[in-house]
C-alpha positions as CSV (number, residue, x, y, z in Angstrom):
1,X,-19.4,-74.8,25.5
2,X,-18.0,-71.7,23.9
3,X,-16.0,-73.8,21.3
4,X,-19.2,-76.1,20.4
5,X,-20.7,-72.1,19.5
6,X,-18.2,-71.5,17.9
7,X,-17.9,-74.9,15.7
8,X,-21.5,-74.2,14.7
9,X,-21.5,-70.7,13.9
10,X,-18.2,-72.0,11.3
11,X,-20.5,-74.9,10.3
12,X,-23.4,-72.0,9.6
13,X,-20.8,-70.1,7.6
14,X,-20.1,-72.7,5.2
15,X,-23.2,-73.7,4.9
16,X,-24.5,-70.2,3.5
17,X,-23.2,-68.7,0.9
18,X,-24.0,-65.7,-1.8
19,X,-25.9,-66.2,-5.1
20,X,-25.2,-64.7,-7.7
21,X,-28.2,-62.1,-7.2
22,X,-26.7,-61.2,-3.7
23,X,-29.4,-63.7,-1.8
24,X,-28.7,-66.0,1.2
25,X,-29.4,-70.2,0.0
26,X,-28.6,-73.0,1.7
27,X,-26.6,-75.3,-0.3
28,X,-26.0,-78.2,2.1
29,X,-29.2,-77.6,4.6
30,X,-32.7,-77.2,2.8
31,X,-34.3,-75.0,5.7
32,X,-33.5,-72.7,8.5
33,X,-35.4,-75.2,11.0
34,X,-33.1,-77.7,10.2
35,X,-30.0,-76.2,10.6
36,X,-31.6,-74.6,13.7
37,X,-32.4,-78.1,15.0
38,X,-28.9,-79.9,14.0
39,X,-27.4,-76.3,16.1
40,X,-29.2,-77.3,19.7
41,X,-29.0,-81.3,19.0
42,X,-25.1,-80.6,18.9
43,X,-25.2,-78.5,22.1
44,X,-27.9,-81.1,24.0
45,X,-25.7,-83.7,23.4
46,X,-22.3,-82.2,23.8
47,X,-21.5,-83.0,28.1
48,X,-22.1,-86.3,27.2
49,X,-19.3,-86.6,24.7
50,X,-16.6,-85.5,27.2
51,X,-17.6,-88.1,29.7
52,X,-15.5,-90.8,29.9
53,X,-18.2,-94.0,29.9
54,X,-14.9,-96.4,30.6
55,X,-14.6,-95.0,33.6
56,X,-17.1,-96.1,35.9
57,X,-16.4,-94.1,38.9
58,X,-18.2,-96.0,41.7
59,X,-19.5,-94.6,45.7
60,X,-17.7,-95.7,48.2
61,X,-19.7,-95.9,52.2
62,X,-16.4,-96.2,54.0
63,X,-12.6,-95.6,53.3
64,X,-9.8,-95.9,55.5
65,X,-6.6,-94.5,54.5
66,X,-3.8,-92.9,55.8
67,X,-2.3,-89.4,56.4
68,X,-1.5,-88.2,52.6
69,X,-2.9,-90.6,50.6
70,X,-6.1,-89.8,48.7
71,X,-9.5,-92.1,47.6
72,X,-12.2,-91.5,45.1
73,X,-15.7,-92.0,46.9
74,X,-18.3,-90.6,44.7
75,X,-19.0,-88.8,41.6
76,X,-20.4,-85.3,41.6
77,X,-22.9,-85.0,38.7
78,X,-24.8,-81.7,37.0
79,X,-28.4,-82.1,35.5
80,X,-28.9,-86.0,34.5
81,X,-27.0,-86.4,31.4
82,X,-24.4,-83.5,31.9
83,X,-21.3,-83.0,33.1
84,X,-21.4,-80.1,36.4
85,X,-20.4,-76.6,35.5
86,X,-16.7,-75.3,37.2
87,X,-18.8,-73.1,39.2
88,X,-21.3,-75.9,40.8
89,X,-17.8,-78.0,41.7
90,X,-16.1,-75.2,42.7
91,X,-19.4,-74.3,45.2
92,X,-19.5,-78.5,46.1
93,X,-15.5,-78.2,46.9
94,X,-16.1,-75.0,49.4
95,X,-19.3,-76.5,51.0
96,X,-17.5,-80.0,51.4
97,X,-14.5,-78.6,52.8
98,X,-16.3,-76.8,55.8
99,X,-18.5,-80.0,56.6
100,X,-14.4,-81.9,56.8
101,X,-12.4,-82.3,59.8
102,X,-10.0,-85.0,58.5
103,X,-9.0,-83.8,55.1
104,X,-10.2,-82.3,52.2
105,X,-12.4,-82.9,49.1
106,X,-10.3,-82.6,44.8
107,X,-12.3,-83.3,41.7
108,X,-10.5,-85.7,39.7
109,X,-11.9,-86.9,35.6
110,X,-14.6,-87.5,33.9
111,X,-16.6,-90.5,33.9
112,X,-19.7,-91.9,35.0
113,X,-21.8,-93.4,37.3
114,X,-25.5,-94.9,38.0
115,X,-27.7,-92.7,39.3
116,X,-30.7,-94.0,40.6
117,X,-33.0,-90.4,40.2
118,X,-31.2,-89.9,36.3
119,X,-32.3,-93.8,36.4
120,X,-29.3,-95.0,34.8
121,X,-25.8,-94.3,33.9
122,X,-24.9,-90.2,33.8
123,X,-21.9,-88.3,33.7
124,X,-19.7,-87.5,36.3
125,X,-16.3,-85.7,37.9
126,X,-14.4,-88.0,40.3
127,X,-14.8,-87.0,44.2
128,X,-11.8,-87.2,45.6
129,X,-11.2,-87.3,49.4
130,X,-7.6,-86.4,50.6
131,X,-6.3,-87.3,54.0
132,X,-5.0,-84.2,55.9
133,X,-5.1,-85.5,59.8
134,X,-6.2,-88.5,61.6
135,X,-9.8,-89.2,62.9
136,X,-12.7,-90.8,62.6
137,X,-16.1,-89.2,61.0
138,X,-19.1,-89.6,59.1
139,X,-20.2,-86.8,56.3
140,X,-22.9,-86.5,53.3
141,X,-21.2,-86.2,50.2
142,X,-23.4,-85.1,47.4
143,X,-26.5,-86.3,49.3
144,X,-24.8,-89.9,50.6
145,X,-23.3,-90.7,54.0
146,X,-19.7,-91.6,54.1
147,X,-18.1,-93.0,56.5
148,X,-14.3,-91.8,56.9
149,X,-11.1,-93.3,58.6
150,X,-7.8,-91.6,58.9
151,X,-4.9,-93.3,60.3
């Protein structure tokens, strides 16, 4: 997000410059409203760029796996049509990881997945469930039931 300020406070800086009576004109961008508008379109639209739409990352109700190895079972999403911040992960990873009694939860990359209150496709991290110990149990993950198997 920072860099995307950044990117358009260089854009703004080119886009301005000096005539020869000392005044501020626009030479590429007619109006302030403009430039103001083409300033939020590129930070509304930005999360969606860095999701990876080939990945489709899918939920999985059950896994079974074995001690070490590691599944993706969901995707953890931020408002519809952005990626989460580090900070709402990092507060999913804690919460997830007290709820666990057979391993532990690792965000893996960007993708996307269908969400059916964003009514359509929206962009996600990877949930990844690692296997720590064997056992049998049943958790929510991001507001979905998952039934896990350790072996």
């Amino acid at each position: 997000m920072k860099r995307i300020f950044l990117y358009i406070v260089a854009v703004s800086c080119v886009l301005l410059e000096r005539n020869h009576k000392g005044l501020v004109s626009m030479t590429f961008l007619k109006n302030a409203s403009v430039a103001l508008f083409f300033g939020i379109s590129t930070l509304a639209f930005a999360p969606v760029a860095q999701a990876d739409k080939s990945n489709k990352v899918k939920f999985r109700k059950s896994i079974t796996l074995k001690v070490g190895q590691a599944a993706i079972v969901h995707g953890a999403r931020g408002e519809c049509g952005q990626l989460p911040s580090k900070a709402h992960l990092a507060k999913s990873k804690r919460n997830l990881d007290l709820t666990l009694e057979t391993g532990h939860i690792a965000f893996g990359k960007p993708g996307v997945r269908r969400s059916s209150s964003c009514k359509g496709w929206t962009p996600v991290y990877e949930t990844i469930f690692v296997a720590d110990r064997p056992g049998k149990e049943t958790v929510k993950i991001h507001g979905d039931s998952v039934r896990i198997t350790v072996k």
